[in-house]
Every structure is written in structure tokens, then in C-alpha cells.
OpenMM code with the backbone's topology and positions (N, CA, C; nanometers):
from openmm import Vec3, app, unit

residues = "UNK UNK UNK UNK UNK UNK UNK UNK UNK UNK UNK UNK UNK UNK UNK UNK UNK UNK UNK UNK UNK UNK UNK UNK UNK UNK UNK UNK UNK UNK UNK UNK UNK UNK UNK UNK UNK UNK UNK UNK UNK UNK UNK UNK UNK UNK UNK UNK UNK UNK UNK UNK UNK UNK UNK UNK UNK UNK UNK UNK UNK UNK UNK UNK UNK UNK UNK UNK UNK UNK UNK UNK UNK UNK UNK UNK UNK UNK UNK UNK UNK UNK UNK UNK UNK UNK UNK UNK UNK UNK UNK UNK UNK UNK UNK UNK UNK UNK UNK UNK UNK UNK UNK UNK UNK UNK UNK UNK UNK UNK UNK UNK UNK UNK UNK UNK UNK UNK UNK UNK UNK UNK UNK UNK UNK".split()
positions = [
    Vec3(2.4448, 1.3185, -1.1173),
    Vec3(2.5650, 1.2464, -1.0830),
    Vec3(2.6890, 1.3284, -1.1156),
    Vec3(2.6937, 1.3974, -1.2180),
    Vec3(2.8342, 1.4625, -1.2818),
    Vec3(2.8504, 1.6067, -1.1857),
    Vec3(2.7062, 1.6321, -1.1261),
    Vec3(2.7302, 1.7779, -1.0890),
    Vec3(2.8279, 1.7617, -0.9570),
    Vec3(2.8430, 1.7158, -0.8972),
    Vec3(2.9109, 1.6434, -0.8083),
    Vec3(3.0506, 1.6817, -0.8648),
    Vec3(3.2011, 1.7708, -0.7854),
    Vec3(3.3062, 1.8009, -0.8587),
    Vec3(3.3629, 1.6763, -0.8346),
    Vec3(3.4785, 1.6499, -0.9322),
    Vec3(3.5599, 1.5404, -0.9488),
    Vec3(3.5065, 1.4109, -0.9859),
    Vec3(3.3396, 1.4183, -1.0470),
    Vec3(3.2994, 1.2996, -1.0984),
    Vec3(3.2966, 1.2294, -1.2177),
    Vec3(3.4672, 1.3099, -1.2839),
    Vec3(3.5194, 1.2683, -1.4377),
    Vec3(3.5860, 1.1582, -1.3632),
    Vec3(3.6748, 1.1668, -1.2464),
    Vec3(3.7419, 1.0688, -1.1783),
    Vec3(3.7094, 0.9173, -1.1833),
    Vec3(3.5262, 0.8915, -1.2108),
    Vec3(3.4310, 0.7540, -1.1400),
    Vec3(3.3497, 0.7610, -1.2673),
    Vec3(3.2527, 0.8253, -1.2606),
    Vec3(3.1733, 0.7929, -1.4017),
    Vec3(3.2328, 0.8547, -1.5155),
    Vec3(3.2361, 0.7748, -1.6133),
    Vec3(3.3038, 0.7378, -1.7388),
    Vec3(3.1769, 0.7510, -1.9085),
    Vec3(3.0481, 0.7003, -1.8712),
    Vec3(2.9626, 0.7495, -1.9770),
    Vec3(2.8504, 0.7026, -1.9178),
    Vec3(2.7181, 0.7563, -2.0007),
    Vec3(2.6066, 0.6962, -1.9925),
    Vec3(2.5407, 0.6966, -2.0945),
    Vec3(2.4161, 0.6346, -2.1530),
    Vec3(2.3303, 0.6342, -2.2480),
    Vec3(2.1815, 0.6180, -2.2044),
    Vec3(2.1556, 0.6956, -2.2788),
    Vec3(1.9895, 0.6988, -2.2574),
    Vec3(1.9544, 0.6360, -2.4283),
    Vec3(1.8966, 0.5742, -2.4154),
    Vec3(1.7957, 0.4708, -2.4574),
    Vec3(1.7118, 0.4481, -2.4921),
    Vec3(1.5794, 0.5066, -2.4961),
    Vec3(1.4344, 0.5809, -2.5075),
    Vec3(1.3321, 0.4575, -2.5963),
    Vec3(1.4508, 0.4494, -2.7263),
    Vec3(1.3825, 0.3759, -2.8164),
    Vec3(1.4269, 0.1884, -2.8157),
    Vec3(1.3387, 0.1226, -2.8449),
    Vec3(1.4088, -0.0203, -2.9102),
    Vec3(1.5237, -0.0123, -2.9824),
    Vec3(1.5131, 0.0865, -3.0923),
    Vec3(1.6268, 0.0754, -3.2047),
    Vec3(1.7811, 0.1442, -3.1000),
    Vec3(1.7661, 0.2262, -2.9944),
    Vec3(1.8897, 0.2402, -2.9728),
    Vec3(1.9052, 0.1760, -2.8861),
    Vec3(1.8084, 0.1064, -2.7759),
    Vec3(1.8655, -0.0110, -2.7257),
    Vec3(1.9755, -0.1381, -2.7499),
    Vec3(1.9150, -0.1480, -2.9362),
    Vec3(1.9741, -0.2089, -3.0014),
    Vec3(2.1145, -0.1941, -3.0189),
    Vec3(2.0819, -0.0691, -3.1048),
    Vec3(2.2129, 0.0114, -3.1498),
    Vec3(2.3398, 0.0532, -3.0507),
    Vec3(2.2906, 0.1217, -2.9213),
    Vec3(2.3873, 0.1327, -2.8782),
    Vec3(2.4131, 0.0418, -2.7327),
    Vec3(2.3146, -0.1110, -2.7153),
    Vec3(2.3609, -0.1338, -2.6073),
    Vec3(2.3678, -0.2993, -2.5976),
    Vec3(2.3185, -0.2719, -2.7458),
    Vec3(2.3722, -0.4177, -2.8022),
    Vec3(2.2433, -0.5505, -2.7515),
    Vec3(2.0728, -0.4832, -2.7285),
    Vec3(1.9878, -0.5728, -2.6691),
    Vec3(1.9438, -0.6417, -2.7467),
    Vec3(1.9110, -0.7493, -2.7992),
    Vec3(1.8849, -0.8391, -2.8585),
    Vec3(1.7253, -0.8066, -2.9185),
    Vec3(1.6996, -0.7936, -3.0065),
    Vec3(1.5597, -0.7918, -3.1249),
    Vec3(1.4859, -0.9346, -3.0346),
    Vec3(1.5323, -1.0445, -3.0442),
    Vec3(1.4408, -1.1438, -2.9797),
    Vec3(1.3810, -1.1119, -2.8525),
    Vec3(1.4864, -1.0832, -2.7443),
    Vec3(1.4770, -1.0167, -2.6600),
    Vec3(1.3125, -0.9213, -2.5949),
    Vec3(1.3732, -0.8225, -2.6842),
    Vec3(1.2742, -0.6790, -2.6995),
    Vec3(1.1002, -0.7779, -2.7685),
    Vec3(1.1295, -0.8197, -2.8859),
    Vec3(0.9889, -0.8740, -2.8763),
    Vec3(0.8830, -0.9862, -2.8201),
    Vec3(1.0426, -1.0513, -2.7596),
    Vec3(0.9870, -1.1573, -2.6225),
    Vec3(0.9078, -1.1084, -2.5111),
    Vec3(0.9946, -0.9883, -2.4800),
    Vec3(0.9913, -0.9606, -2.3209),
    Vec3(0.9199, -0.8088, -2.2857),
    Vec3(0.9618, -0.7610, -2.3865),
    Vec3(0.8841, -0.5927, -2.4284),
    Vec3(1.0746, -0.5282, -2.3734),
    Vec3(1.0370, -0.3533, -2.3886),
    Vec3(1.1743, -0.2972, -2.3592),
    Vec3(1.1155, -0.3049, -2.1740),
    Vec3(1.0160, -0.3005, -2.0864),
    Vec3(1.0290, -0.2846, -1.9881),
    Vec3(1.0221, -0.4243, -1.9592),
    Vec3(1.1093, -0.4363, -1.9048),
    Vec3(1.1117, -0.5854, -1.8503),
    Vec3(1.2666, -0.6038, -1.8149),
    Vec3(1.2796, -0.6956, -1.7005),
    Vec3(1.3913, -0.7355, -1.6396),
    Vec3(1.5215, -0.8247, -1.7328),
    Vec3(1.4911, -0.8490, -1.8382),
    Vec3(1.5598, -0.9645, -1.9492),
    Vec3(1.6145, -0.8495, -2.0245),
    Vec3(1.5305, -0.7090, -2.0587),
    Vec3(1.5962, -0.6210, -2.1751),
    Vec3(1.7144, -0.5292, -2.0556),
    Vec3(1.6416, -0.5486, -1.9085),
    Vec3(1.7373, -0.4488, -1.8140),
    Vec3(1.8805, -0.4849, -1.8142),
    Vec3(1.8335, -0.6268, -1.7947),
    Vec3(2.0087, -0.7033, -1.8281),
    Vec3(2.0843, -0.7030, -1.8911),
    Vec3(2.0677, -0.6896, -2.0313),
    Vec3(2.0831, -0.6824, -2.1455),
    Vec3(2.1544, -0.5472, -2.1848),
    Vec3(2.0979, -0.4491, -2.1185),
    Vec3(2.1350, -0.3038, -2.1231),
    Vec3(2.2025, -0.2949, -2.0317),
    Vec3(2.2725, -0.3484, -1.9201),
    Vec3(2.3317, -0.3303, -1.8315),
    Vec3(2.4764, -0.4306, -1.8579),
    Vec3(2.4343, -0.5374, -1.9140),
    Vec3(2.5407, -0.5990, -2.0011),
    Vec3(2.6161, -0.5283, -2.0849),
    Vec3(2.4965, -0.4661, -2.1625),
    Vec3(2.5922, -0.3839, -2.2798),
    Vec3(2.6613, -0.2713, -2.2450),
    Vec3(2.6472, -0.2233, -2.1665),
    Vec3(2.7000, -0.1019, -2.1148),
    Vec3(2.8143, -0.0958, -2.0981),
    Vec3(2.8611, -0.2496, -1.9941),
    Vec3(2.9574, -0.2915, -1.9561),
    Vec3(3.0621, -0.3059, -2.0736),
    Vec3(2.9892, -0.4071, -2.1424),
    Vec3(3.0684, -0.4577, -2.2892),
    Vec3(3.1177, -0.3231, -2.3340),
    Vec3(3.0439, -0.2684, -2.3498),
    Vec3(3.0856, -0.1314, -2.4583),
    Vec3(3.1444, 0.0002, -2.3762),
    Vec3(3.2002, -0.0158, -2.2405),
    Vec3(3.3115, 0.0972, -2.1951),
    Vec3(3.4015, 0.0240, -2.1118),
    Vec3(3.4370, 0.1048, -2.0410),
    Vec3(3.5844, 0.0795, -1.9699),
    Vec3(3.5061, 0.0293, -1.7914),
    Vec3(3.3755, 0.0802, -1.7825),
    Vec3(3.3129, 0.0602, -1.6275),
    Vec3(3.3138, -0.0551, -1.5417),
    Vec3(3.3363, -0.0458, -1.4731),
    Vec3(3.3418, -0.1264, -1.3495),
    Vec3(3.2069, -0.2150, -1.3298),
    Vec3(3.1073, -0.1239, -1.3340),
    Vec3(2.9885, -0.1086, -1.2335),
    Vec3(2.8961, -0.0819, -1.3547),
    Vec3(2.7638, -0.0859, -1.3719),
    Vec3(2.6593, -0.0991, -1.4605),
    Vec3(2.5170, -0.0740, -1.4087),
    Vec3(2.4308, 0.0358, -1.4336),
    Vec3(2.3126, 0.0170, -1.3810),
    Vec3(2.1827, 0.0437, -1.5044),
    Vec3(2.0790, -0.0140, -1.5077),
    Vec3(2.0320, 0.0168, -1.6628),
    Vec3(1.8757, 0.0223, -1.5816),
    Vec3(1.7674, 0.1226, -1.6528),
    Vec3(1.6722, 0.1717, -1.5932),
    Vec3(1.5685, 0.1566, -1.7227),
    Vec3(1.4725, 0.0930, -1.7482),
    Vec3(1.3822, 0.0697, -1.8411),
    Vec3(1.2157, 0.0688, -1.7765),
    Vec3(1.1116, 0.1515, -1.8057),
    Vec3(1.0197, 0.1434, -1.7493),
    Vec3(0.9178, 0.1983, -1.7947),
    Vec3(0.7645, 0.2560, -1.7254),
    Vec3(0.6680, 0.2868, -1.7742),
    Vec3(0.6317, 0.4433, -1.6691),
    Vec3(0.6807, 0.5346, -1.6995),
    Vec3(0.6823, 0.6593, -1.5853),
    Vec3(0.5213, 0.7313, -1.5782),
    Vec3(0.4571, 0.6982, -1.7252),
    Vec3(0.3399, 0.7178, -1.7049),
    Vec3(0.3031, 0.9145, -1.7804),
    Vec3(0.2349, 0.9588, -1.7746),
    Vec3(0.0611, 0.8611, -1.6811),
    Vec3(0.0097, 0.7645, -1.8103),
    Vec3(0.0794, 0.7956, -1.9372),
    Vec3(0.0090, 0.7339, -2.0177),
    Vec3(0.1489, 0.5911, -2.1166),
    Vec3(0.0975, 0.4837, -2.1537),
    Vec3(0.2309, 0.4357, -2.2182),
    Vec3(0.1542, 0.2759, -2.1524),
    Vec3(0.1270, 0.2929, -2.0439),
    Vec3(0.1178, 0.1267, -1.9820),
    Vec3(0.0524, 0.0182, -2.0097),
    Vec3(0.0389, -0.0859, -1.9549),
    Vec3(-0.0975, -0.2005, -2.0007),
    Vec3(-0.1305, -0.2557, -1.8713),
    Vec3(-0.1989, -0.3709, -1.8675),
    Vec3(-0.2428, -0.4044, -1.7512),
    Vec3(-0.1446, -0.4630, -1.6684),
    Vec3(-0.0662, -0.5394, -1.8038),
    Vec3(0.0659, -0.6122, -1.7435),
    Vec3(0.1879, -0.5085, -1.7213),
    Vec3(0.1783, -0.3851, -1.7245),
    Vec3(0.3130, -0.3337, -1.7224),
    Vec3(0.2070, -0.1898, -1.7029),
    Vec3(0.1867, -0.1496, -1.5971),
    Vec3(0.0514, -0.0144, -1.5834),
    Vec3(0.1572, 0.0961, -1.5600),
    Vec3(0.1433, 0.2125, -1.5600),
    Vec3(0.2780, 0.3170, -1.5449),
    Vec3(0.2934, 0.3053, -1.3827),
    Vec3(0.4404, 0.3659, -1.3668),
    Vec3(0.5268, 0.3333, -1.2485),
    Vec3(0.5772, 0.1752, -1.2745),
    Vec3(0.5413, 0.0572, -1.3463),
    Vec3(0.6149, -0.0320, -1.3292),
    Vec3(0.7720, 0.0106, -1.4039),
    Vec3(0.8999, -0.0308, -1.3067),
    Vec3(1.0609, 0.0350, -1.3470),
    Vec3(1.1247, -0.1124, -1.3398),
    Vec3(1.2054, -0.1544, -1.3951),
    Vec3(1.2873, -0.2534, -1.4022),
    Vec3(1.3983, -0.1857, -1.4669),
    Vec3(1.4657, -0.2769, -1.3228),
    Vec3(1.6312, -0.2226, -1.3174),
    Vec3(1.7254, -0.3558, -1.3220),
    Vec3(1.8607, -0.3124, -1.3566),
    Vec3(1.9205, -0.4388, -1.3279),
    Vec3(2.0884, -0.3411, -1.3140),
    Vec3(2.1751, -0.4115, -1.2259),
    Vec3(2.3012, -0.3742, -1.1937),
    Vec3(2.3792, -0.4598, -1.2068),
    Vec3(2.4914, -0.4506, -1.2383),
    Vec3(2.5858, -0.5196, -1.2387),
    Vec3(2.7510, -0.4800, -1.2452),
    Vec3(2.7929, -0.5773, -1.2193),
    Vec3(2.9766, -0.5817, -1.2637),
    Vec3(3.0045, -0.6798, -1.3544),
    Vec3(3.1036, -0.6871, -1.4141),
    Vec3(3.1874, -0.8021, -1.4816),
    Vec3(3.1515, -0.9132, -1.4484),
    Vec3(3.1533, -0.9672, -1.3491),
    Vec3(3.1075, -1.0951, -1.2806),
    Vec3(2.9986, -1.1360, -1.2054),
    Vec3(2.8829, -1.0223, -1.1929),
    Vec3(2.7700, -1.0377, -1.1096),
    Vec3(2.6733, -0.9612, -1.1893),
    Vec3(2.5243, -1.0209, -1.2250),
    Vec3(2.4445, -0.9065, -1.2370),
    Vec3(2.3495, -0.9546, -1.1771),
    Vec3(2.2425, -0.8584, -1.1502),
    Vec3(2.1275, -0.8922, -1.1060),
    Vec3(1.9883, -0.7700, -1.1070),
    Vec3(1.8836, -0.8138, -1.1352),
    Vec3(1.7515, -0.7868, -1.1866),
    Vec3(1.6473, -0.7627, -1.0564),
    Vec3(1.5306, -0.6307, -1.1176),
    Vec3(1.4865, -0.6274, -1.0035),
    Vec3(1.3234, -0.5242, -1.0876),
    Vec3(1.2320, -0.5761, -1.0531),
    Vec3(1.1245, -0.4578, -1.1072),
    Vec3(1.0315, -0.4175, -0.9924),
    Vec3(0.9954, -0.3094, -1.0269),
    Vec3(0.9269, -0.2418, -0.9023),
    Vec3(0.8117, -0.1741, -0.9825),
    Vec3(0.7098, -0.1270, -0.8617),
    Vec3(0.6126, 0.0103, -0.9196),
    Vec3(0.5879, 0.0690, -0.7793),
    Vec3(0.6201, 0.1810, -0.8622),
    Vec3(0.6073, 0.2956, -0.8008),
    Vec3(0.4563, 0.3835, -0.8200),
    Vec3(0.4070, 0.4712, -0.7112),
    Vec3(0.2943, 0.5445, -0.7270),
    Vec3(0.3495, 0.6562, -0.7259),
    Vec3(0.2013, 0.7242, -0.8002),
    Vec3(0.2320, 0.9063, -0.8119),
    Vec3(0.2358, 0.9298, -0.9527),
    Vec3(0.2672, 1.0369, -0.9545),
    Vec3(0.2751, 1.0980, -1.0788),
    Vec3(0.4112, 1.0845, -1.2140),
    Vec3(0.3866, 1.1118, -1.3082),
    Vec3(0.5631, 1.1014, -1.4048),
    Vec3(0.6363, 1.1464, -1.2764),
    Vec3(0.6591, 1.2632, -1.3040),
    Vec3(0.7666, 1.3513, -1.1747),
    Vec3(0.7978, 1.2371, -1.0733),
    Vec3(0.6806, 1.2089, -0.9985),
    Vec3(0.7898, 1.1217, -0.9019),
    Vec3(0.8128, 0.9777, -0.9243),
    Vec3(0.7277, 0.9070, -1.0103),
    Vec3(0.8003, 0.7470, -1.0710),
    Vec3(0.9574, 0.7832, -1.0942),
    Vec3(0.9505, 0.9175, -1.1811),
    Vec3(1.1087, 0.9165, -1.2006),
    Vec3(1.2040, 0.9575, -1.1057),
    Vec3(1.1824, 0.9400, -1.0214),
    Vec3(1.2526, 1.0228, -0.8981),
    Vec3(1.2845, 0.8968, -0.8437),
    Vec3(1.1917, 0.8388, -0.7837),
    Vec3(1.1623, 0.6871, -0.7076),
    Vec3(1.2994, 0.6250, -0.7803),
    Vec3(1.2557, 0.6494, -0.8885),
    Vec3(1.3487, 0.4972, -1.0152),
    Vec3(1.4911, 0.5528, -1.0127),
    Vec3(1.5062, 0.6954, -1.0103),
    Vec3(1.6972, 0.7941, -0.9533),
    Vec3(1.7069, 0.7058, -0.8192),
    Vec3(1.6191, 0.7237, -0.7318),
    Vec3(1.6783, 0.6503, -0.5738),
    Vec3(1.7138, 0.4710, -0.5785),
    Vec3(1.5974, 0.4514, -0.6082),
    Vec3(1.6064, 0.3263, -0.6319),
    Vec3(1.7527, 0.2279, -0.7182),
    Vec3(1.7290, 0.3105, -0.8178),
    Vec3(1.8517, 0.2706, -0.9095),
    Vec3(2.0002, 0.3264, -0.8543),
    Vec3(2.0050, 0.4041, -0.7322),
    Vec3(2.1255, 0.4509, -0.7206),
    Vec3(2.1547, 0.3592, -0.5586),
    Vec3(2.0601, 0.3323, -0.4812),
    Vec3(2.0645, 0.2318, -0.3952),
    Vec3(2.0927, 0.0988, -0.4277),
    Vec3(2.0576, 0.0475, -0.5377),
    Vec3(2.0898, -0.1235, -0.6315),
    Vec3(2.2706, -0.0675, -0.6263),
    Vec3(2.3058, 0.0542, -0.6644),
    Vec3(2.4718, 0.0500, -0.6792),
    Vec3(2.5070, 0.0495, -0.5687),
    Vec3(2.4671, 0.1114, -0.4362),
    Vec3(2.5553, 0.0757, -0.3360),
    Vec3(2.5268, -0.0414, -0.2934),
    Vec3(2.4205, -0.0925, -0.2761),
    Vec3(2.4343, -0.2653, -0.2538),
    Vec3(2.5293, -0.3719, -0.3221),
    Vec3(2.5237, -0.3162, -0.4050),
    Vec3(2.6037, -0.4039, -0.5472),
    Vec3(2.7505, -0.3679, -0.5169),
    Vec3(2.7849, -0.2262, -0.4525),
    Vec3(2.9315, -0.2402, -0.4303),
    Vec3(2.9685, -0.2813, -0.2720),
    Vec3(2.8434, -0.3189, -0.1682),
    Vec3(2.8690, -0.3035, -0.0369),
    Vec3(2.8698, -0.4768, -0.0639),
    Vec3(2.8758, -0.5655, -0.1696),
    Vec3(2.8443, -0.6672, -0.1829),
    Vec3(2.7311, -0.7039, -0.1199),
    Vec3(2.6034, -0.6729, -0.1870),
    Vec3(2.4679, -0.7124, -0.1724),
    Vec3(2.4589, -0.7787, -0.3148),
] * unit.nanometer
topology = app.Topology()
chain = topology.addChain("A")
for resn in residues:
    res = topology.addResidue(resn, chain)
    for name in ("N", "CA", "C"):
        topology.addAtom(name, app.Element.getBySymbol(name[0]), res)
């Protein structure tokens, strides 16, 4: 996204996330939350996409939580399952998917995917 010139102009920060505790820490997801719902799941996506918001100056919000694989998954959550959620100030909304293939391309899928939820979200979808 940044390699793109003049994209100090639009994006403003991001955080990566990896763990529960900095979910916590820096995005403000709720402990009940996380052991309700697990970190992949559509309730912690929100949550992180909430906080994001809360905690900068952004407009726009997109938060990416998932299982890229090959190893990490369960039956209920097998790798490639990605849950995303986008939002603004006044709208959010949730969405989980799975993707096939390998790490390499779950994470690729989940870059397109997650960058298509923003133009919907600003084309008012």
C-alpha cells in the first residue's frame, strides 16, 4: 500500500496483531471476546477494526484475522479460513471466507479480498 508515491497523503497507520495480547493491547479487543469467539472469528475482526478506528485519526478501517495455514487450524476454523471486517465511523461490517492453496496464496487471496471489502465500503456497498 505505502509503495504507491504520495500514500502518506491517505494511509495514516497500521498494526499487525499476530498475538491475543496485542490484539488486546493495541486494538483494544476484548479478553471475553477472544475466549468466546477465538482471535479468528468475525466478533474479534470487528473489534480490531473498531479499534483501529478508535485509536487514529482514519476514516476507513479494515482488520484481517485468520488461519493461513498449512498448520494452526481445527475442524471448525481449518487453514485458509480469513475473517475480515471493514468499516467507518458509522458503518461496519463482517465477512469470513476460505480460501485454498497454500500459506503464500491464502495470504494473497486475504490482500485482495480485504482490499476489495474497502472499495465496496467506500463505493457504498
Amino acid at each position: 500500500m505505502t509503495s504507491i508515491a504520495g500514500s502518506s497523503a491517505w494511509f495514516e497507520r497500521g498494526y499487525v496483531t499476530y498475538s491475543n495480547a496485542a490484539k488486546r493491547e493495541l486494538l483494544g479487543v476484548s479478553g471475553k471476546t477472544l475466549a468466546k469467539h477465538g482471535a479468528v472469528s468475525e466478533q474479534t475482526a470487528l473489534e480490531m477494526a473498531r479499534g483501529a478506528l478508535k485509536r487514529s485519526r482514519a476514516s476507513v478501517a479494515v482488520a484481517v484475522t485468520g488461519v493461513a495455514g498449512p498448520s494452526g487450524g481445527s475442524a471448525a476454523k481449518p487453514a485458509g479460513t480469513v475473517c475480515f471486517a471493514w468499516g467507518t465511523r458509522k458503518n461496519l461490517r463482517s465477512e469470513t471466507r476460505r480460501f485454498r492453496g497454500d500459506r503464500t496464496s491464502v495470504r494473497r487471496q486475504s490482500v485482495v479480498a480485504a482490499l476489495e471489502g474497502v472499495l465496496d465500503l467506500l463505493a457504498g456497498g
